[in-house]
C-alpha positions in Angstrom: 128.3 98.5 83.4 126.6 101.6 81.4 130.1 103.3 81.8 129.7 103.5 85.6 132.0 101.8 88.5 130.0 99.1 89.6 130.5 99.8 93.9 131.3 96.8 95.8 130.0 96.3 99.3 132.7 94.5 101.2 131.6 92.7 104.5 133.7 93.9 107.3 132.9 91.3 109.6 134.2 87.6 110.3 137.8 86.0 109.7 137.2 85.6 105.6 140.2 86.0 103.9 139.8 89.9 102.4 139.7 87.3 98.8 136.8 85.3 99.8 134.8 88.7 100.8 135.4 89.8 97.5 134.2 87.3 96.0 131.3 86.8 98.3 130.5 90.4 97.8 130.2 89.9 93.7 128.1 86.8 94.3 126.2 88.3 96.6 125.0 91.0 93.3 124.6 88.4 90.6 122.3 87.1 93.2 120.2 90.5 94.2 120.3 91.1 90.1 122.6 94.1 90.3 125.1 92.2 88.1 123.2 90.2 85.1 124.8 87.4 83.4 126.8 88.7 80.6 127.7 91.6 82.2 130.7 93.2 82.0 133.0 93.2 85.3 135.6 96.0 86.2 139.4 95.1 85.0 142.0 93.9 88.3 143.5 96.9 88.1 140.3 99.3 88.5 138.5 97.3 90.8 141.3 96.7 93.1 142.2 100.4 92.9 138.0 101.0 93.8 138.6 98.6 96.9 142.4 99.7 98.2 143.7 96.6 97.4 146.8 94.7 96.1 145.7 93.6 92.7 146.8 90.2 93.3 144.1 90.1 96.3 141.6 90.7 93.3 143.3 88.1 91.4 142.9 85.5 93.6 138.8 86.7 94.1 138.6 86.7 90.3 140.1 82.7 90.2 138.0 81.6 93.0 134.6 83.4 91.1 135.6 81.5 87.9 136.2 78.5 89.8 133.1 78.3 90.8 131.6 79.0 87.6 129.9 82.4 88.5 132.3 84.7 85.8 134.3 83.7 83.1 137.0 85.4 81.2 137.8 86.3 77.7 141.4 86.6 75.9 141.8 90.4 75.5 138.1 90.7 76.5 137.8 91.3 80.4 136.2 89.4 82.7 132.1 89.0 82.5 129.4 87.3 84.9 128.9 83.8 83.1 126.2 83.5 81.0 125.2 80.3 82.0 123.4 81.6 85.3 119.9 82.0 85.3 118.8 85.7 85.0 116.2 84.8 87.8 117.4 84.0 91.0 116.3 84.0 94.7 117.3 87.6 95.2 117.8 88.1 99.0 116.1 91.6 99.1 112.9 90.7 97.3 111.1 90.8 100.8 112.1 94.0 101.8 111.8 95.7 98.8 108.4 94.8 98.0 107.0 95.5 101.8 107.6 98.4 104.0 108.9 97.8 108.0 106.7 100.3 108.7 102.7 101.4 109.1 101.4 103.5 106.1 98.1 105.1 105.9 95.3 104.1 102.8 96.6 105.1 99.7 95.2 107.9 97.5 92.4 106.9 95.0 94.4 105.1 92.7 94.8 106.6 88.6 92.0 105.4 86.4 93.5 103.0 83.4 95.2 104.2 80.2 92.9 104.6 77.4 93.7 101.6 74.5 95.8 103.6 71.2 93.4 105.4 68.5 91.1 106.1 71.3 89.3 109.6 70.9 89.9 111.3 74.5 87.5 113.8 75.9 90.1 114.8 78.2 88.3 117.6 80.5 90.8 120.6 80.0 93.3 119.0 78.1 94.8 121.5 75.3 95.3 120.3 72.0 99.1 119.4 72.0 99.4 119.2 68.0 98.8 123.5 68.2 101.7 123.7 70.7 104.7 125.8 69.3 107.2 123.4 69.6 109.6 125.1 67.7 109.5 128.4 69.2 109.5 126.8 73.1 112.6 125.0 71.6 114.6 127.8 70.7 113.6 129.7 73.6 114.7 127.0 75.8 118.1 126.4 74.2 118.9 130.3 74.3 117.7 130.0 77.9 120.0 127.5 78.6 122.9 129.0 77.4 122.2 131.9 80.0 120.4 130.4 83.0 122.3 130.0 86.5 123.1 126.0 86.9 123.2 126.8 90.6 120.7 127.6 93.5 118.0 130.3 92.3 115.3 132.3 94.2 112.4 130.2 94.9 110.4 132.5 94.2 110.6 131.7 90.4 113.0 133.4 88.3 112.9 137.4 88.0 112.0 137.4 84.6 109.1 135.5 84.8 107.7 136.6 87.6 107.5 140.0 86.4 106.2 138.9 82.8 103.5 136.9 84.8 102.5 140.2 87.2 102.2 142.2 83.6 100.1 140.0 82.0 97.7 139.6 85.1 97.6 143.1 85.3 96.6 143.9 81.3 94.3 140.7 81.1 92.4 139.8 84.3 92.7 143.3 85.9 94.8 141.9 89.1 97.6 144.2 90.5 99.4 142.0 92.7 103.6 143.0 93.2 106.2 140.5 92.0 107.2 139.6 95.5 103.3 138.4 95.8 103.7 136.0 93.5 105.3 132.3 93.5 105.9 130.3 90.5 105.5 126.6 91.0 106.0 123.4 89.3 102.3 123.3 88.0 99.3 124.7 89.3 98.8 121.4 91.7 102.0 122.8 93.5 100.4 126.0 94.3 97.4 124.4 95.4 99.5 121.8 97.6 101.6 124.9 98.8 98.3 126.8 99.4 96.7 123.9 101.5 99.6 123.2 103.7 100.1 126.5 104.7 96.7 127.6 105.2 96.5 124.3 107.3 99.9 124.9 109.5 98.6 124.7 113.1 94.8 124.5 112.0 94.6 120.5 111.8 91.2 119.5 111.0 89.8 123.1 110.1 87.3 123.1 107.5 87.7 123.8 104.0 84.2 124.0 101.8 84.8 122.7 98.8 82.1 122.8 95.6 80.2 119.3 95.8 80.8 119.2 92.1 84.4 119.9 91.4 87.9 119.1 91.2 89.1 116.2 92.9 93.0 117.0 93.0 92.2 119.8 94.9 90.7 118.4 97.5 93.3 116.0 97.8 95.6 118.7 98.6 93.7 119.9 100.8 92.5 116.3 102.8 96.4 115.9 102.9 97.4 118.8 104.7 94.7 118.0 107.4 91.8 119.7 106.5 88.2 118.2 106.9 86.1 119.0 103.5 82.8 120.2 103.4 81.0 120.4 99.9 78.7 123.3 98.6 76.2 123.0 96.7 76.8 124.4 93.2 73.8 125.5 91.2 73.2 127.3 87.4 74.7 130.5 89.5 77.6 128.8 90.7 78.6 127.9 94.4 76.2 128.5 96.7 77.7 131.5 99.3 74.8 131.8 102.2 75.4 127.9 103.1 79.0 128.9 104.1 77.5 131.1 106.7 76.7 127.3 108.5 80.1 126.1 108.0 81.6 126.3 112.2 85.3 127.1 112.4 85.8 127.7 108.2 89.3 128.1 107.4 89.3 128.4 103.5 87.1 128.1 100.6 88.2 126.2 97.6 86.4 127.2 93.9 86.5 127.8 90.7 84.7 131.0 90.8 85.1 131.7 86.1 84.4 128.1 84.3 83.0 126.5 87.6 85.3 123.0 87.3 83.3 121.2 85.7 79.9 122.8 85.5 81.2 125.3 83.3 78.6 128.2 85.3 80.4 131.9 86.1 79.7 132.6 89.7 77.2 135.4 89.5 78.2 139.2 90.8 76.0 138.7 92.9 77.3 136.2 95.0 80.6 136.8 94.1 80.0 140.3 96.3 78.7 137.8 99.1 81.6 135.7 99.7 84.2 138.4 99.9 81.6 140.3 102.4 81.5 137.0 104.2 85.4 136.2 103.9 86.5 140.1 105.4 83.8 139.3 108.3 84.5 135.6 109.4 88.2 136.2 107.7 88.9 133.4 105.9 90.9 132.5 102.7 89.6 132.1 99.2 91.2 129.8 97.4 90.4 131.2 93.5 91.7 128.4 91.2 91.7 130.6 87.8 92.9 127.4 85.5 91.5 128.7 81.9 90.6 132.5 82.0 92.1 133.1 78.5 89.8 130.7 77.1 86.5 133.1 77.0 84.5 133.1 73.7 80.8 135.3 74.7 81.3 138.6 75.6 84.2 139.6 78.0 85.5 137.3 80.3 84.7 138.0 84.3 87.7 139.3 85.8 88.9 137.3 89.0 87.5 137.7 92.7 91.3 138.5 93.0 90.5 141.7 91.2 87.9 142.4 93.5 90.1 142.1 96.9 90.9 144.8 99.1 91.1 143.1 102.8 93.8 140.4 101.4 91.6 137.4 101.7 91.6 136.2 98.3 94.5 133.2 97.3 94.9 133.4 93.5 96.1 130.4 91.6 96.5 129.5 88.1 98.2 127.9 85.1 100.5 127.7 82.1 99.8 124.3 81.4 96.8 125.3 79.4 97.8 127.5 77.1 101.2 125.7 76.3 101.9 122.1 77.8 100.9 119.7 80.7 104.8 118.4 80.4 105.7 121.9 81.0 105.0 122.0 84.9 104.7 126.1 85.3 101.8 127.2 87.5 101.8 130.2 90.0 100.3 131.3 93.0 99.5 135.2 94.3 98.2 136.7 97.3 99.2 138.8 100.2 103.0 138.9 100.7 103.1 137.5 104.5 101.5 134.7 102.9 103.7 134.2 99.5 106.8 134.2 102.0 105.1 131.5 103.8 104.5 129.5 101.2 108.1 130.4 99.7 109.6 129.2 102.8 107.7 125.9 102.9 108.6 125.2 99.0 112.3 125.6 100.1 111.8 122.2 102.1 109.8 120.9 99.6 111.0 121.6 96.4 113.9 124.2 96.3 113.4 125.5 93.6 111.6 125.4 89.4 113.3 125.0 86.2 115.9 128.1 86.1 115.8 127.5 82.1 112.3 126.6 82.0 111.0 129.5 83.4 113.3 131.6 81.5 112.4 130.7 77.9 109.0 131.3 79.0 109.9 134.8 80.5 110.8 135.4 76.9 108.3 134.3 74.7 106.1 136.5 77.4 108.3 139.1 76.5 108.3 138.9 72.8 104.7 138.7 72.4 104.7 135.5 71.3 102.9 133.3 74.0 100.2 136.0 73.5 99.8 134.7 69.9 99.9 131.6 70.3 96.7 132.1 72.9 94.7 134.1 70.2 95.4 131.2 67.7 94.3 128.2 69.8 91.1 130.5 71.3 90.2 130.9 67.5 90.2 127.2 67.4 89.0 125.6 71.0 86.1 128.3 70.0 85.3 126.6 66.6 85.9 122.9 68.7 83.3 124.2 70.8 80.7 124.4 68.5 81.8 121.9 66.3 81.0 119.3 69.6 77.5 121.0 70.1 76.4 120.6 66.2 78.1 116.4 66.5 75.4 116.1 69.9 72.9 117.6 68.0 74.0 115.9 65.1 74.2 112.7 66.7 72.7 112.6 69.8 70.2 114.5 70.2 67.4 114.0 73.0 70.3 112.0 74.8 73.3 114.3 75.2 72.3 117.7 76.0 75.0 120.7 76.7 74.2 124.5 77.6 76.7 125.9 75.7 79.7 126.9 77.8 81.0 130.5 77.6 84.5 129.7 77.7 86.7 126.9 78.6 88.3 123.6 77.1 84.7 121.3 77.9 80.8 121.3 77.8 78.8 119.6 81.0 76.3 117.9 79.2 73.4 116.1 80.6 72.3 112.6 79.8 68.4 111.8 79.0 67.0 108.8 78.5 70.0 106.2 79.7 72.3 106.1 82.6 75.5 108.2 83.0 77.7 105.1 83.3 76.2 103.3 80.7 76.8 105.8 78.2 80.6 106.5 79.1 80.6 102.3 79.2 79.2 101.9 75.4 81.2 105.5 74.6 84.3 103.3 75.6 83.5 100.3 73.4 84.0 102.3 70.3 87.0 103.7 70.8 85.6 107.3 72.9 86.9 107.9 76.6 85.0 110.9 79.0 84.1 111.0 82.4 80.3 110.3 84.3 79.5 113.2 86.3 80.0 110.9 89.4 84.1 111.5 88.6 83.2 115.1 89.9 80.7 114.3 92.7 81.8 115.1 96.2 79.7 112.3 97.2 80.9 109.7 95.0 77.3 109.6 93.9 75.9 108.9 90.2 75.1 112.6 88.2 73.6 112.5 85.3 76.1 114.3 83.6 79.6 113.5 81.6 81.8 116.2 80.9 82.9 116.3 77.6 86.5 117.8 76.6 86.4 119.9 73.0 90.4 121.3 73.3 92.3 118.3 72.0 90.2 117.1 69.2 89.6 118.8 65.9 85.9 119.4 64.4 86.2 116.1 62.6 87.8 114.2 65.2 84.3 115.7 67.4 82.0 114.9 65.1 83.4 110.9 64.7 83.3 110.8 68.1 80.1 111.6 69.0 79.2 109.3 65.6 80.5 106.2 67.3 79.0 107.4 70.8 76.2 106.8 68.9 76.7 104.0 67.2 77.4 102.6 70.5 73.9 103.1 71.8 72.7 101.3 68.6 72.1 104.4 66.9 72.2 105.0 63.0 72.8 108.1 62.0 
């Protein structure tokens, strides 16, 4: 019984004897297999206390079960569900609980496959979890946990973190929001789901332009809420602003304005001056999705359109997952405060509230300087897996796989010459590599030829056999 009371669901109806329903009612479980033969049963005493019942009512159940050869007792042992029954039965829920009573609508694209073990995964922004500092998240967390309420917190996010989080947006990417503009969420998939439904409350079917190369869990936020999509062109200088100007009725624009997702291309200044123009005169929201700024390596990094904002247009989202954990769900939204209270008072039906510990230990190693580290010593190295991955294509596959190289980030967009995207990624999978065809990222659904190639997780060696047995899959010998 795992050390739980197993609850019995007596059958008030009919003239049974209150025995017989009993009994019935512990058949009735061996049969929907939520008692197992073998399984222990509770003593006379406990169960008939459970049931508020005379334990010789129990008694006489107990003799009419064993009677019938569905338990069986043992001296000094208790009382168990014979062994001798078949583990599969004709369960009497099996209908029900495999089909719903009710309409549903079309299910979202379903997840693509686990990759087999010893597979070398290109994963497109996936951080290298062997640099993670377990040991320092660990202690963080158990102090944290010592001191963090049990009960209700703000939904906001905790204090601590909130201000930690407004600090280093305000020393790093230039952005002066207030800690009451800013909402910590389980992930930055939250904020965007958060983002989308308010921005959609009472606008059903508004438009929302979306790059026509991007990121697809966005826009599933978004088509869930109610909005109708429209993709934008993205070119080498990101997405392109003057055909939003033929977008009718435009409620928001979703991009990635820094490491265009999955391009890699910085919007240029030029149009980054364009949309906020264009958002302040046909006020709508921008949506910035900010998921890697602390992963620049040329020059200095752009700061955010946030930064840029003085009519309250601009949405900002981003991500902790990145530099620590995906298993860590700790992402954050910021933008004008009527709009952070909206969002606050939706996640309160929603969600509740985060991790009160979580977010605490966090707080801290914000605090202490240490998350701040840890970035500097993983850029060092997604820096070096950077180039490592252009010198294995060039290495390996040159003439077939060629990258620009990316300015910052955690993957190249590399273009495929001379064989089809899908063929590639198909003979890439045969030897033990897994990445994504451009037509994962294609608003149309339509083949690119492109694959986006994640450096983060992999060391230079782990790169460089890689892109060996991408070649060796093409019947290469190199």
């Amino acid at each position: 019984m795992n050390g739980f009371a197993h609850a019995l669901s007596l059958d008030e109806s009919g003239d049974l004897p209150l025995f017989l329903r009993i009994a019935r009612a512990v058949r009735d479980d061996v049969r929907r297999g939520r008692l197992l033969p073998g399984a222990a049963l509770p003593g006379s005493r406990t169960l008939a206390t459970q049931l508020g019942v005379h334990r010789n009512t129990v008694l006489a159940a107990f003799r009419e079960l064993a009677a019938e050869g569905w338990i069986e007792t043992r001296p000094a042992g208790g009382t168990y569900v014979s062994g001798d029954i078949p583990r599969e039965l004709p369960r009497r829920l099996a209908k029900a609980a495999t089909r719903a009573g009710f309409s549903l609508p079309a299910a979202p694209s379903p997840r693509p496959p686990e990759p087999p073990p010893n597979t070398f995964v290109l994963a497109a922004g996936t951080p290298d979890l062997r640099l993670v500092p377990r040991d320092l998240v660990a202690r963080a967390y158990r102090r944290a946990l010592r001191s963090a309420p049990l009960g209700y917190v703000p939904p906001e996010g905790h204090p601590r973190l909130r201000t930690a989080l407004t600090e280093m947006l305000a020393e790093l990417r230039g952005l002066t929001f207030d800690r009451d503009a800013l909402l910590v969420t389980r992930g930055a998939q939250a904020a965007l789901d958060l983002t989308a439904r308010v921005l959609l409350d009472g606008h059903p079917g508004a438009a929302v332009a979306v790059e026509a190369l991007g990121y697809r869990p966005a826009w599933q936020a978004f088509r869930a809420a109610g909005a109708r999509l429209v993709p934008v062109p993205v070119d080498e200088h990101g997405l392109a602003v003057d055909a939003l100007a033929e977008i009718e009725g435009l409620r928001a624009v979703y991009l990635t304005p820094h490491h265009q997702y999955p391009t890699t291309v910085t919007l240029s200044p030029a149009r980054r001056l364009a949309l906020l123009a264009l958002a302040r005169a046909r006020r709508f929201a921008i949506v910035e999705d900010d998921y890697d700024f602390e992963f620049h390596y040329e020059g200095r990094p752009v700061l955010p359109l946030a930064s840029d904002d003085q009519s309250g247009n601009v949405i900002y989202v981003g991500t902790l997952a990145k530099i620590l954990a995906p298993a860590l769900r700790l992402g954050f939204l910021a933008g004008p405060a009527p709009f952070v209270a909206h969002a606050t008072a939706l996640r309160i039906a929603i969600d509740r509230q985060g991790d009160p510990a979580l977010e605490l230990a966090v707080a801290e190693l914000l605090e202490d300087g240490e998350l701040q580290r840890h970035v500097r010593r993983v850029r060092r190295a997604y820096r070096e897996r950077r180039d490592a991955l252009l010198a294995a294509l060039d290495r390996h596959l040159e003439g077939t796989l060629v990258a620009r190289k990316p300015p910052g980030g955690m993957a190249a967009w590399a273009e495929v010459r001379g064989v089809d995207a899908e063929t590639l990624v198909a003979a890439a999978a045969r030897e033990g590599v897994s990445f994504l065809p451009g037509r994962a990222y294609a608003f149309d659904g339509r083949a690119r030829p492109f694959v986006r190639l994640g450096y983060a997780s992999l060391d230079p060696s782990e790169l460089d056999e890689a892109m060996r047995r991408v070649a060796r899959g093409l019947g290469r010998r190199r």
